[in-house]
Wavefront OBJ file of the C-alpha trace (Angstrom):
o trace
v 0.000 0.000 0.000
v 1.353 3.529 -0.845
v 0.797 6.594 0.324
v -1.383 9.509 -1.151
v 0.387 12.205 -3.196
v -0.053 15.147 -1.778
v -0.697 17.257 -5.020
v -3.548 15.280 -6.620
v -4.662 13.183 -4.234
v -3.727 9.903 -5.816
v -2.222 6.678 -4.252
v 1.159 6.490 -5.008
v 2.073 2.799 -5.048
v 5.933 3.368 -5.652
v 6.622 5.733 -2.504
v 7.680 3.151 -0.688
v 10.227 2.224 -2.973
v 11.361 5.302 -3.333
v 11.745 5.709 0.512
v 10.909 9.423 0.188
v 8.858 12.024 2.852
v 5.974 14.173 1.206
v 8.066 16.668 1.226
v 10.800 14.808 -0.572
v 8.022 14.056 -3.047
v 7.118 17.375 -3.861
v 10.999 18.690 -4.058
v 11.163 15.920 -6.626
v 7.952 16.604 -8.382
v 9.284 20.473 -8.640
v 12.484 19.520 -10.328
v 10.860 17.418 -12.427
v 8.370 20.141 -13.591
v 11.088 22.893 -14.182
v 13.192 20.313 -15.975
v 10.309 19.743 -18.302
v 9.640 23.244 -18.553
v 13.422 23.930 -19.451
v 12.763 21.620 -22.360
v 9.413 23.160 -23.898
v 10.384 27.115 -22.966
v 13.425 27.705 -25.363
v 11.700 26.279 -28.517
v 8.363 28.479 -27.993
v 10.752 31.286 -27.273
v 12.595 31.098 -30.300
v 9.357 30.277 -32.311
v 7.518 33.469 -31.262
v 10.841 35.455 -31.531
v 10.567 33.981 -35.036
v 6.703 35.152 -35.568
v 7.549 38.854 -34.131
v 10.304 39.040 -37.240
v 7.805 37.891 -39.852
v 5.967 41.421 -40.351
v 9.704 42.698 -41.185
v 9.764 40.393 -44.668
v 8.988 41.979 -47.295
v 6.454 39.211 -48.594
v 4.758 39.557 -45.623
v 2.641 42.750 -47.291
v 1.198 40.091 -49.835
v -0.724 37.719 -46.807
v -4.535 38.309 -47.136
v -6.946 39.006 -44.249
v -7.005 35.490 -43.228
v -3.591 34.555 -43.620
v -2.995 37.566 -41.498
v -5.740 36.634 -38.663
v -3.665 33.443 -38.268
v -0.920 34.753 -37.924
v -1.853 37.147 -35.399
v -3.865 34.262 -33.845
v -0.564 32.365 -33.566
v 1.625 35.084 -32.660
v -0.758 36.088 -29.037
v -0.688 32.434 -28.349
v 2.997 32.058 -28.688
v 3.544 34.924 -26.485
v 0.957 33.293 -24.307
v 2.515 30.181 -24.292
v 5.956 32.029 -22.911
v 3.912 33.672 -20.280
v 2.257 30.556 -18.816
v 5.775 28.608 -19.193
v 7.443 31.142 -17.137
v 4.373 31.891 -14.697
v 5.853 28.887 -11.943
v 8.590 31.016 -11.162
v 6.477 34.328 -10.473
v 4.224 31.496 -8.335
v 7.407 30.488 -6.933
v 8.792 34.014 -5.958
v 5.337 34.647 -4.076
v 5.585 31.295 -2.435
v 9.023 30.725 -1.540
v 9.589 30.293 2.177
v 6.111 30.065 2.639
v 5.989 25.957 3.032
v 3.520 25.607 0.148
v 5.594 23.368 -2.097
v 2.149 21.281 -3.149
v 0.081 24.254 -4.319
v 3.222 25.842 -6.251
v 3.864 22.251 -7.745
v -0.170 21.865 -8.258
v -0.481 25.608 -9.818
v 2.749 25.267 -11.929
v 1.377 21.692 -13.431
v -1.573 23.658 -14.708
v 0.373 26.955 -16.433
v 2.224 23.790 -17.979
v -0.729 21.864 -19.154
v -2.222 25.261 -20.553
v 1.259 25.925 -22.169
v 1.419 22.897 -23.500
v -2.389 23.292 -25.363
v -1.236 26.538 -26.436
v 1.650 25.637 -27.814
v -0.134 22.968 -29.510
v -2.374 25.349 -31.414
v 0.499 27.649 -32.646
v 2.177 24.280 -33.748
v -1.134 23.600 -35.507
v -1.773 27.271 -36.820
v 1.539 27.554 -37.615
v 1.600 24.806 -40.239
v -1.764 26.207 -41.334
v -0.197 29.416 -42.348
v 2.716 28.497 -44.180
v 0.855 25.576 -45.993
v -1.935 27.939 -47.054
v 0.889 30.553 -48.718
v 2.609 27.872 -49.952
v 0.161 25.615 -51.192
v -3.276 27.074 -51.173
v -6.038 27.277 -48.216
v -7.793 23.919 -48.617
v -3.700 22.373 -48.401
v -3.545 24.921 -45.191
v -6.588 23.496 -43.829
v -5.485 20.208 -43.826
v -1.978 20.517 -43.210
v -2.883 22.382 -40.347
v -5.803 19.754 -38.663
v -3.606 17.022 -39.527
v -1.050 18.596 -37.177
v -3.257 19.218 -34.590
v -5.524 15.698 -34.387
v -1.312 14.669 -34.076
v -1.289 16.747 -31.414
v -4.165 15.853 -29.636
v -2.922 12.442 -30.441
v 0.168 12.688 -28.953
v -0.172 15.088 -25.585
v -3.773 14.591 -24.961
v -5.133 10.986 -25.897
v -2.311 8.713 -25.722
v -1.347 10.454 -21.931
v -5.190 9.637 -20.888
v -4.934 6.045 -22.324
v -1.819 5.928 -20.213
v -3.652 7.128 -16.988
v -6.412 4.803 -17.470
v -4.454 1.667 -18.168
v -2.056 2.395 -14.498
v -5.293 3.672 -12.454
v -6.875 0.090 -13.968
v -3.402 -1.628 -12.652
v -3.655 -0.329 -8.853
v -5.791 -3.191 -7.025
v -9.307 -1.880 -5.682
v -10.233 -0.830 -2.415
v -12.283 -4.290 -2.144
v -15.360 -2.650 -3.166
v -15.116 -3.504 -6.980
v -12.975 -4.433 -9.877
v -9.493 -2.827 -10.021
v -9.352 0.793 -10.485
l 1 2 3 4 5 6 7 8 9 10 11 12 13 14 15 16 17 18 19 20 21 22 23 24 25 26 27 28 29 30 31 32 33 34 35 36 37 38 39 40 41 42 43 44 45 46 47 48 49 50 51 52 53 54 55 56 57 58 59 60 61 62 63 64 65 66 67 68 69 70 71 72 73 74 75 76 77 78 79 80 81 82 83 84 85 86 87 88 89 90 91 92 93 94 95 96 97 98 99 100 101 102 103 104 105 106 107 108 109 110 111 112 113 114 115 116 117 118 119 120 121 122 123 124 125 126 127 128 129 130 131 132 133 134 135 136 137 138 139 140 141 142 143 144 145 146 147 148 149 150 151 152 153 154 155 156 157 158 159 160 161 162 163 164 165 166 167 168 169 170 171 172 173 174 175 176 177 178 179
């Protein structure tokens, strides 16, 4: 029998194996996030430092109203993206010394999870764009849900599948099948 994570409430089966406190837990669980952070924040940087150049080009003039409405579209969530990447250290700064490691770990989880959705839709709208000036708006179109049904593929459904199949591993609580 583990012992319940402090951040979302779930059974942790391995803490035992991992000999650690709660608190050890939640140091851990913080690294972990900023590592993963670390990872994600430098490519969205340099992608919306790329979209902020783009008016500059001097093709840019020839985009039409809804090439442009993407692109804006794409820009404000890149820059969006940035801000909810960086937004656990701001919670962090406010927090620090305050002994509430679990609701900085729980509130920086979520600006990741939003970043990550974000991201996902400039990845999508992204392709969109340049597919569409390339190639024409029904190519853009597709191009550009293809990427994102990969997206929701790969960060969305395939992480829930995941979920369900360990919550379905952890025996029951002797009041059903295994949950």
């Amino acid at each position: 029998m583990g012992t319940v994570d402090p951040v979302n409430g779930v059974e942790d089966a391995y803490a035992a194996l991992r000999n650690e406190t709660p608190t050890e837990r939640l140091d851990r669980n913080w690294v972990e996030l900023l590592q993963e952070l670390r990872v994600v924040q430098t490519g969205v940087q340099l992608l919306a430092g790329f979209l902020m150049t783009l008016p500059f080009q001097s093709r840019f003039e020839e985009l039409d109203t809804f090439q442009r409405s993407v692109y804006v579209a794409v820009l404000m969530l890149a820059v969006t993206a940035i801000v909810l990447f960086v937004a656990p250290v701001g919670y962090h700064r406010a927090l620090f010394r305050r002994r509430s490691k679990a609701r900085l770990v729980e509130a920086g989880t979520r600006f990741a999870k939003a970043g990550l959705a974000a991201v996902g839709v400039v990845v999508a709208g992204g392709v969109l764009l340049v597919v569409d000036v390339v190639g024409g708006r029904v190519a853009g179109a597709v191009a550009g849900g293809g990427v994102a049904l990969l997206v929701l593929l790969c960060w969305w459904l395939l992480p829930a599948l995941a979920v369900r199949a360990a919550e379905a591993e952890r025996p029951g609580e002797g009041t059903g099948p295994a949950r």
